[in-house]
C-alpha positions, 0 to 999 in steps of 0.5 A, spaced: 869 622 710 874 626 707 880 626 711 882 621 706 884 626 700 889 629 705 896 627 705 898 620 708 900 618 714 905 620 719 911 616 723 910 613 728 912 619 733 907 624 730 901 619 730 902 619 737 902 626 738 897 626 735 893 623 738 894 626 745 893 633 741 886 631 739 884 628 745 876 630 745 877 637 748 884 638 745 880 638 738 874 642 739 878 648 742 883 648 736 876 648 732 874 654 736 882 657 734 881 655 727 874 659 727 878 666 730 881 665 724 878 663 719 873 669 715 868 666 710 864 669 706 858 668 700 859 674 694 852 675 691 854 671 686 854 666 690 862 664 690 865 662 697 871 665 699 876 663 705 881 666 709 885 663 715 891 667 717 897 664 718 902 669 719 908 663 720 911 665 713 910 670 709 906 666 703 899 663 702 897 658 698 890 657 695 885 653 692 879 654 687 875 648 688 870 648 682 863 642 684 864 639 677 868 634 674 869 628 669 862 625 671 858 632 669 861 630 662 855 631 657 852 625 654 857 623 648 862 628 650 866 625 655 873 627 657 870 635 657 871 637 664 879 635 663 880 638 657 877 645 660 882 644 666 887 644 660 884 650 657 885 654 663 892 654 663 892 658 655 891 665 658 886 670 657 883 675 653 889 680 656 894 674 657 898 669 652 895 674 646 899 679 642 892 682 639 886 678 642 881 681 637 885 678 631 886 672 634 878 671 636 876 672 629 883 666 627 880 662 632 872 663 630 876 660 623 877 654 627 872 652 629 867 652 623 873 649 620 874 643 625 866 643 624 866 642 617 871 637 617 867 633 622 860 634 618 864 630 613 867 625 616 860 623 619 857 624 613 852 619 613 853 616 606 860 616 608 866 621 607 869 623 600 877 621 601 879 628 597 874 633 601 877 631 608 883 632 605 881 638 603 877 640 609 883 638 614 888 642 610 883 649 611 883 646 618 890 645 619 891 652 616 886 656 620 889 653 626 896 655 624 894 662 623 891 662 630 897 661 632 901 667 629 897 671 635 899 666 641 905 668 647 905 661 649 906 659 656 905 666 657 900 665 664 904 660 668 911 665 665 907 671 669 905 666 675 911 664 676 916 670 675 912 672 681 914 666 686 908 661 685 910 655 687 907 648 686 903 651 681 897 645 678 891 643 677 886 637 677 881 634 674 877 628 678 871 624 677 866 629 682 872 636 682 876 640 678 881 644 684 887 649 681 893 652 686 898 654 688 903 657 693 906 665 693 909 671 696 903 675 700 906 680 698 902 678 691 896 677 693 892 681 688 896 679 682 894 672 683 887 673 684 887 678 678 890 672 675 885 666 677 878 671 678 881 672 670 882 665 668 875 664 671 871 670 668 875 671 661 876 664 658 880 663 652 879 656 647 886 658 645 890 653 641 884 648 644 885 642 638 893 642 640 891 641 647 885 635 645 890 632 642 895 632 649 889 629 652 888 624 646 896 622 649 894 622 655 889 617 654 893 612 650 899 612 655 894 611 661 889 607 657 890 604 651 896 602 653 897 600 660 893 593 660 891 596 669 889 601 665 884 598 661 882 593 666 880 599 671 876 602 665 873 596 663 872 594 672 868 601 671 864 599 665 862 593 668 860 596 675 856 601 673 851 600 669 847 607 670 851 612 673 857 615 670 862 612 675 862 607 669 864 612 664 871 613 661 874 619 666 879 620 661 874 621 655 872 615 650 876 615 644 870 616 639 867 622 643 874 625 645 876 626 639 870 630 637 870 634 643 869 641 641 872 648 642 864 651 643 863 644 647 868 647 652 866 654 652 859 651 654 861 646 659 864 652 662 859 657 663 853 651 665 859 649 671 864 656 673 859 660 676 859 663 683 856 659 687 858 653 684 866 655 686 869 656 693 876 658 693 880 657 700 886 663 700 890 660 707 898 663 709 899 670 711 894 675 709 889 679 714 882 678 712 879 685 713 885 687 709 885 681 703 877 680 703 875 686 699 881 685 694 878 677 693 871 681 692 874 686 687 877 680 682 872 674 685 865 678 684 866 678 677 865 671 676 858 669 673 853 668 677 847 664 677 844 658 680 848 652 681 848 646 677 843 641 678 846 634 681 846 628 677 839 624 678 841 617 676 841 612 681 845 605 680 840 600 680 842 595 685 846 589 682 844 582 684 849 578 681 857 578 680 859 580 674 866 578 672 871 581 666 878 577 664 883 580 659 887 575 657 895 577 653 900 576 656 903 581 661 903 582 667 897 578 671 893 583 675 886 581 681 881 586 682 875 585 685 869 592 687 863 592 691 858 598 691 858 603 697 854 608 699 857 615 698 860 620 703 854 621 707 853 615 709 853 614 716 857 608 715 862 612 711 867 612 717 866 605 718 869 604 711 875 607 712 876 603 718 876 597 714 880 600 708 886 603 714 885 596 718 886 591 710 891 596 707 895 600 710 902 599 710 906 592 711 902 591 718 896 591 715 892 584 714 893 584 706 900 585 706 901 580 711 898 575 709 899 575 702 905 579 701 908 577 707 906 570 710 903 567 703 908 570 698 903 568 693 903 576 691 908 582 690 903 587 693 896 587 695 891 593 698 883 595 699 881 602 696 876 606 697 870 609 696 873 609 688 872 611 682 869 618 687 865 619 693 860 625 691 856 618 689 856 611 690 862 608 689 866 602 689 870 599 696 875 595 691 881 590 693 887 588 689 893 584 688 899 583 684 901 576 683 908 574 684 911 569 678 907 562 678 900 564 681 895 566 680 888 571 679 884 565 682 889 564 688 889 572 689 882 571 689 881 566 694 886 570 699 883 575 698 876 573 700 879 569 706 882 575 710 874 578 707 871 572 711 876 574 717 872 581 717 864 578 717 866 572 723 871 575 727 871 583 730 878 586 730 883 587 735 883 592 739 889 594 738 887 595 730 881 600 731 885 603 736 891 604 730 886 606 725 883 611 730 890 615 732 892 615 723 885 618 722 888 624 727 895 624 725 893 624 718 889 631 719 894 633 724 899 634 718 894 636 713 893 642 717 900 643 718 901 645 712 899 651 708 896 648 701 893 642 704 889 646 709 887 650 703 885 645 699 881 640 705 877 648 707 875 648 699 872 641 699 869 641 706 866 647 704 863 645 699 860 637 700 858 639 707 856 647 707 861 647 712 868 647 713 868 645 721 865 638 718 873 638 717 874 637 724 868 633 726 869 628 722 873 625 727 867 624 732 865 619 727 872 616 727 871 615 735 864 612 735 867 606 729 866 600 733 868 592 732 860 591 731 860 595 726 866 594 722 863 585 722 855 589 720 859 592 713 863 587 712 857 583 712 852 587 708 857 589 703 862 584 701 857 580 698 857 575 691 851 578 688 855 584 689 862 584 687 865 585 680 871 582 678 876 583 674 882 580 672 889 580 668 890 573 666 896 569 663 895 562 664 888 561 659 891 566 654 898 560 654 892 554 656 888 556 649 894 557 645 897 551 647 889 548 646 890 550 639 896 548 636 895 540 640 889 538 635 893 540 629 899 535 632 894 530 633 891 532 627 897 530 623 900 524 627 892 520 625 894 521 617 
């Protein structure tokens, strides 16, 4: 259900509006406004174009939402999808260049110098120290020499001189989306702008930004002990699937990512009817419609990329990963679930609404609240994405002088509450009325409508699925929350993983306790 991308939820007062507001004939006959306003349409090269008119203010927000992301990195190139992300920030042919048809032959350069240095550095009977020097001089000067041709920040300077606000993009697991807000008035500006980064990508200033990216690994990863907890749960979860791959990238194949790999990656995804792009604010759609065609049927067709074919097997034994240093303790624990499509996807949220969200949910209650064992503690779900099978996970923090263990043990308890005891009617009904508040407030506002219209219309073909979610939150029954429960939060399929203090300062009090013994025998 994807309701859950969109932003949190609302005070008290709105979720009651919201529930009388999308009462069952209420949301239908707003569904219906909604198709009165919104205009699709398919280019022939198969790109998804959107438009709804809200003439409220004179602005538009947009999404481009490309089906691609980090889980269709190739085989040892992990990482790839975000740095192309990085790479469409760095101009065009036209924009962030004083003189491109130099700067290609200074960026050509560069790649066959980055390529000859990475030969040699993978030289199978081992790397001569002086030839890398030499190697990496001839490819810090090439790049110093594409530099000369670069108008840095240039694209995002153009955009913005022109009143776009918000101006980002990310790159997820399953999806990479880029947006924006802007005056209407500059409507054919921006889409010559995106359709240009689309269309007319340049590896500009591409090993600058691998570096950026290799930062990033090392602030998020490498030196959050979460963070390499998190990527080692993923590691052990997954054996199979690519869920069980370093979003980020792993060090040894991010550091050879290539400018050509990008540039391949980028004409495989970043086709036209792999992209939808959701235009929402005031515009008229027979007047915006053949503007976005002009621009956007210049994109590249061709058939869409093939889904990933692996399946993870099942998984028949708890699996357990234990970082043991000092720091932080920290409890996480995963089960495998069914993706998106699943009938029960609803019934998930459910749980994970009724366990985990905000202080009057059962983990919060009982941990934080009642038990004061933990400084914070939530279910999440699905992780690390949802286009496939994911995860359903929880997590605690344990306060000073607990730990992972009685995280571990509360944590099942309140699992258990799930499995033998239906919820409370007063449980079900709130999950139900945030569900509603939650789209309630994504439709007011102009960006998260795009974005919600882009992805909808993507997963399911249709963007009213957006609205008919909401018929599978009603059907959500306390049967079917105790069936989940049962079928999913199992041992044999659970993986753990944990923060744990105590064994680090138990071994080490292990091994200085012998040489005292030791000592005192002579």
């Amino acid at each position: 259900m994807m309701q859950r991308n969109l932003p949190g939820r609302l005070p008290a007062m709105a979720a009651i509006f919201a529930a009388a507001f999308f009462s069952c004939a209420g949301y239908s006959q707003d569904m219906k406004s909604f198709e009165q306003r919104i205009t699709t349409k398919v280019l022939p090269n198969g790109l998804t174009i959107l438009i709804c008119e809200r003439p409220e203010a004179p602005v538009f927000s947009y999404s481009t939402f490309i089906d691609a992301g980090d889980v269709d990195d190739p085989s040892g190139e992990s990482g790839l999808a975000h740095m192309f992300e990085h790479l469409a920030f760095k101009g065009t042919s036209q924009i962030g260049t004083t003189d491109y048809a130099a700067e290609k032959v200074a960026l050509d350069k560069v790649e066959a110098a980055n390529n000859a240095l990475e030969a040699e550095l993978r030289n199978p009977a081992g790397a001569n120290a002086q030839k890398v020097a030499e190697l990496k001089k001839s490819f810090d000067d090439a790049q110093k020499a594409a530099l000369k041709f670069v108008v840095p920040n240039q694209f995002t300077e153009v955009a913005e001189r022109n009143g776009a606000h918000g101006l980002n993009a990310q790159t997820g697991l399953d999806e990479t989306t880029y947006f924006w807000s802007m005056p209407e008035n500059r409507l054919e500006l921006w889409a010559w702008l995106e359709s240009s980064r689309l269309v007319d990508t340049v590896p500009r200033e591409f090993y600058k930004e691998r570096s950026v990216v290799e930062e990033e690994r090392h602030m998020r990863t490498d030196s959050n002990p979460e963070g390499r907890l998190i990527e080692q749960l993923l590691a052990t979860a997954f054996v199979a699937h690519n869920y069980g791959r370093s979003g980020v990238g792993w060090p040894s194949e991010l550091s050879q990512i290539t400018a050509t790999e990008a540039m391949a990656f980028h004409k495989k995804y970043y086709v036209g009817s792999n992209i939808v792009v959701s235009v929402v604010g005031d515009v008229k759609a027979s007047e915006a419609m053949p503007v976005l065609e002009k621009y956007f049927g210049k994109v590249p067709g061709g058939p869409k990329p093939l889904e990933m074919t692996t399946v993870e097997p099942k998984q028949f034994a708890e699996k357990r990963v234990v970082i043991r240093e000092q720091t932080q303790p920290f409890y996480v624990e995963g089960y495998h679930r069914p993706n998106y499509r699943d009938p029960d996807d609803a019934v998930f949220d459910a749980i994970q609404d009724i366990m985990s969200n905000g202080r009057v949910a059962r983990l919060y209650r009982s941990l934080v609240r009642d038990q004061q064992i933990a400084a914070d503690a939530e279910g999440f779900s699905p992780f690390p994405g949802d286009k496939y099978p994911g995860l359903f996970a929880f997590y605690a923090v344990p306060v000073p002088g607990k730990t992972p263990d009685q995280m571990a043990t509360a944590i099942h308890k309140e699992i258990d509450r799930l499995k033998t005891t239906d919820v409370t009617d007063g449980e079900l009904a709130m999950y139900k009325t945030r569900a509603r508040a939650d789209l309630l407030r994504g439709l007011a506002n102009n960006q998260g409508l795009a974005n919600a219209l882009a992805e909808y219309q993507t997963r399911y073909g249709d963007w009213r699925e957006l609205f008919r979610q909401l018929d599978r939150v009603d059907k959500v029954t306390k049967a079917d929350i105790r069936r989940v429960a049962n079928q999913t939060f199992i041992a044999s399929n659970r993986t753990v993983a944990e923060i744990d203090t105590a064994a680090t300062a138990s071994a080490a009090a292990g091994q200085a306790a012998p040489a005292k013994n030791e000592g005192g025998q002579k």
